[in-house]
Rosetta silent file (secondary structure, phi, psi, omega in degrees, C-alpha in Angstrom):
SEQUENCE: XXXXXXXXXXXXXXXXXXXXXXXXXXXXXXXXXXXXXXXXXXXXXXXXXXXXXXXXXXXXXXXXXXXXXXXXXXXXXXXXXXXXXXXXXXXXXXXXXX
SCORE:     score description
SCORE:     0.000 S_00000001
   1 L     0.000  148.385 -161.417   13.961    8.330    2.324 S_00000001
   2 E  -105.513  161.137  154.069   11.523   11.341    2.212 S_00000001
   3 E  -112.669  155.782  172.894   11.300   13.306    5.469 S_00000001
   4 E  -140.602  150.914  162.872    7.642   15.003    7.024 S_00000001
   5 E   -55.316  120.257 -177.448    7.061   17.334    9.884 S_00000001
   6 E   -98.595  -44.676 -174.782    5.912   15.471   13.006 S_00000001
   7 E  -142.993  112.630 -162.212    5.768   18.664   15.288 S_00000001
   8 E  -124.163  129.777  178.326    6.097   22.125   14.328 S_00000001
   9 E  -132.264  113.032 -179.722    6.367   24.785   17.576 S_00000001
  10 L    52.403 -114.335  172.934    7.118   28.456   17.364 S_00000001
  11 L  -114.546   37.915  127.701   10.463   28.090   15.202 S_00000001
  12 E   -84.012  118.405 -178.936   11.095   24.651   16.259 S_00000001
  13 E  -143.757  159.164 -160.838   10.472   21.826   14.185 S_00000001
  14 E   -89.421  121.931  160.558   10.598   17.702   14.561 S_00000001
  15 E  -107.930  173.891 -162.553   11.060   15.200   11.365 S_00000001
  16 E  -126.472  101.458 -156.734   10.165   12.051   10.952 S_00000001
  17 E   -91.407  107.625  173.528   12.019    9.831    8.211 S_00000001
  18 E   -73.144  146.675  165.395    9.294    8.090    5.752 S_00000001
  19 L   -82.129  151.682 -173.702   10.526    4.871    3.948 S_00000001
  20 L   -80.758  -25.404 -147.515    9.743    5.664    0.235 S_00000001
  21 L  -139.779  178.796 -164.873    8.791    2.218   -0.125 S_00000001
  22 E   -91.790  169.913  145.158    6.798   -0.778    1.642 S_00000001
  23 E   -75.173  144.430 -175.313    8.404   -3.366    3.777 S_00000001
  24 E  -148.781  105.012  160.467    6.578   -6.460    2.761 S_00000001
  25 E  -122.064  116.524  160.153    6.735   -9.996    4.710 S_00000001
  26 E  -123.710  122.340 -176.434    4.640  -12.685    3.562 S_00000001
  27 E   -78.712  142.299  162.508    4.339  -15.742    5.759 S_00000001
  28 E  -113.612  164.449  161.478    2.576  -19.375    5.673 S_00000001
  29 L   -64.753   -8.797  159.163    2.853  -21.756    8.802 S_00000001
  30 L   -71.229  -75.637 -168.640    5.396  -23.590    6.836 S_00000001
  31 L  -133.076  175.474  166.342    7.851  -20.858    5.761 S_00000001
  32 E   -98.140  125.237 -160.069    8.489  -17.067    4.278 S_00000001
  33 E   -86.022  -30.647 -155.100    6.791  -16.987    1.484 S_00000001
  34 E  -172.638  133.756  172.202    8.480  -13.226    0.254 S_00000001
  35 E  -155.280  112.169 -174.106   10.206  -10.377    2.143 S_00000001
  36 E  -144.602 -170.261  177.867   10.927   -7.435    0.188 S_00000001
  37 E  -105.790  155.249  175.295   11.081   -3.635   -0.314 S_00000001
  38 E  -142.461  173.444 -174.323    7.330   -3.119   -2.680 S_00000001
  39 L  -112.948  -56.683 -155.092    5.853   -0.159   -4.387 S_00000001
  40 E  -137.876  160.073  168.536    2.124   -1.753   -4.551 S_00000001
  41 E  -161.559  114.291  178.176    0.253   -4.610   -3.082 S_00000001
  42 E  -120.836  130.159  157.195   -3.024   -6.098   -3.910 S_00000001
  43 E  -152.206 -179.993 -146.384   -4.878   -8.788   -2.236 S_00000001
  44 E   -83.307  111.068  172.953   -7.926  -10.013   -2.084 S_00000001
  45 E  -102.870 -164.632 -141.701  -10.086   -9.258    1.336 S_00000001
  46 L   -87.043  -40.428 -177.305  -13.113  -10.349    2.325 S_00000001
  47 L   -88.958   -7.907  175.860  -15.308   -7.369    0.948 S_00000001
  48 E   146.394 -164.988  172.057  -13.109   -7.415   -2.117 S_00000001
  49 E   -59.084  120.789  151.301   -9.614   -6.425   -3.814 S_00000001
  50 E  -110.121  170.777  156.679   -7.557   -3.600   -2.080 S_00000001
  51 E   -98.492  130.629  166.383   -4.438   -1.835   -2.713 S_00000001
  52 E  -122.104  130.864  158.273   -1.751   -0.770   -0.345 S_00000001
  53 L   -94.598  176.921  152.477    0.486    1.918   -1.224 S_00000001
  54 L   -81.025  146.880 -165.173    2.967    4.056    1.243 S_00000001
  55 L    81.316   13.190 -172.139    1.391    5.685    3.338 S_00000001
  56 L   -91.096  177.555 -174.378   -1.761    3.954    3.865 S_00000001
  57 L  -109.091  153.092 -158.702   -3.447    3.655    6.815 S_00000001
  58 L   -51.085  122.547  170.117   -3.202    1.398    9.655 S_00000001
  59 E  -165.431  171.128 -177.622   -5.274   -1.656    9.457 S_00000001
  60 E  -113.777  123.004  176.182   -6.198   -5.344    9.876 S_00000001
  61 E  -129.595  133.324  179.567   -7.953   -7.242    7.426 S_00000001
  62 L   -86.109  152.700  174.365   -9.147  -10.793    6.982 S_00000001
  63 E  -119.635  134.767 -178.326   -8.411  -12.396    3.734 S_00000001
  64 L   -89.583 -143.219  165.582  -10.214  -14.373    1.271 S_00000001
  65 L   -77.531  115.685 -162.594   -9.527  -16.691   -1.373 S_00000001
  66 E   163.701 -146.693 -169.663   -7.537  -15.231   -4.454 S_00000001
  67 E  -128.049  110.790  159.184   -4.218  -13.951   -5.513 S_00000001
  68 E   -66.968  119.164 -171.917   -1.586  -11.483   -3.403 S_00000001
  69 E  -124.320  132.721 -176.107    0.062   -9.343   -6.091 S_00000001
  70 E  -133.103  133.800  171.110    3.533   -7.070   -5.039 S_00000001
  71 E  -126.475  125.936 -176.515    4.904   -5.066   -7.415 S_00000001
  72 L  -159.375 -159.054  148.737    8.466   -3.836   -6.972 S_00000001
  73 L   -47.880  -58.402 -175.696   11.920   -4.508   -7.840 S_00000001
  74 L   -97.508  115.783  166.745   11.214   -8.567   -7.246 S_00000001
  75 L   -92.275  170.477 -166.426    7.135   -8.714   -8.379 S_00000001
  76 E  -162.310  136.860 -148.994    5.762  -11.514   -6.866 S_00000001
  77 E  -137.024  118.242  174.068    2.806  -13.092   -7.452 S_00000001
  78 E  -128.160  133.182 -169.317    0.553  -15.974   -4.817 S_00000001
  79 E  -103.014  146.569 -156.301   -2.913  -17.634   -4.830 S_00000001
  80 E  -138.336  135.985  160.308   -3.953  -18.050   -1.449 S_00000001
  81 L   -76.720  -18.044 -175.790   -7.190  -19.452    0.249 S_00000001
  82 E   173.149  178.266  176.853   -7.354  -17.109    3.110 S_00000001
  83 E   139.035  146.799 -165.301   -5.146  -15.746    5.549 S_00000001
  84 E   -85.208   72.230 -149.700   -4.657  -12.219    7.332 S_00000001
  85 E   -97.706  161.409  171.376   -2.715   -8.947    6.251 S_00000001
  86 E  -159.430  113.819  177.129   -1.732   -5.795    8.781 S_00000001
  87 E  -134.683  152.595 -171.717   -0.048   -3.090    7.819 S_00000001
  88 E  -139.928  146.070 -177.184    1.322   -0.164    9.910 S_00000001
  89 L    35.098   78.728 -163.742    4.342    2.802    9.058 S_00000001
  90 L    -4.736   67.022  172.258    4.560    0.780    5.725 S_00000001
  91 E  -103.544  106.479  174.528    4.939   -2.245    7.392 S_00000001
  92 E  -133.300  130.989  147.215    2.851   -4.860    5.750 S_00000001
  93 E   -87.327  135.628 -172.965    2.347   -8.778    7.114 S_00000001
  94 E  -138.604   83.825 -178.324    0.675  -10.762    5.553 S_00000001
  95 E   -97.109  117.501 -141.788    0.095  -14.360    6.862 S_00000001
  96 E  -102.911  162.730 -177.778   -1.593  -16.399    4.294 S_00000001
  97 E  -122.592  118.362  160.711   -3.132  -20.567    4.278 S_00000001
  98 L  -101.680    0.000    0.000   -2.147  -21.750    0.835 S_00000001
């Protein structure tokens, strides 16, 4: 785990422990599709392909039709018709309609 400076005052200062890596759960309304630690994640969203790394920043996205790609120790690879991703502190959800 990396640490960063949250608050730095006179000679006091606060860290904050980053995960090096993402948390990744992806859901369907049947079951969990994948829940892992990831490096990278691409899927497809409505205006096109993104990437999430660590560290990106907090957002919601609708998803279209294509393929959710995680690369990590377990890669993992799903074609999806739509379906929703959110990710926060590298936290990423992803609940998908296959």
């Amino acid at each position: 785990m990396a640490k960063e400076i949250t608050k730095k005052q006179g000679n006091s200062v606060e860290w904050n422990v980053v995960p090096n890596r993402l948390h990744v759960t992806i859901v369907s309304p049947e079951n969990v599709l994948f829940e892992a630690q990831a490096d990278s994640i691409v899927v497809p969203g409505e205006k096109g392909r993104f990437e999430i790394l660590k560290g990106h920043a907090p957002i919601i996205s609708s998803l279209s039709a294509g393929i959710i790609t995680c690369t990590g120790d377990e890669n993992f690879e799903q074609a999806v018709k739509g379906g929703f991703v959110e990710v926060a502190q590298n936290k990423v959800s992803i609940c998908v309609e296959l």
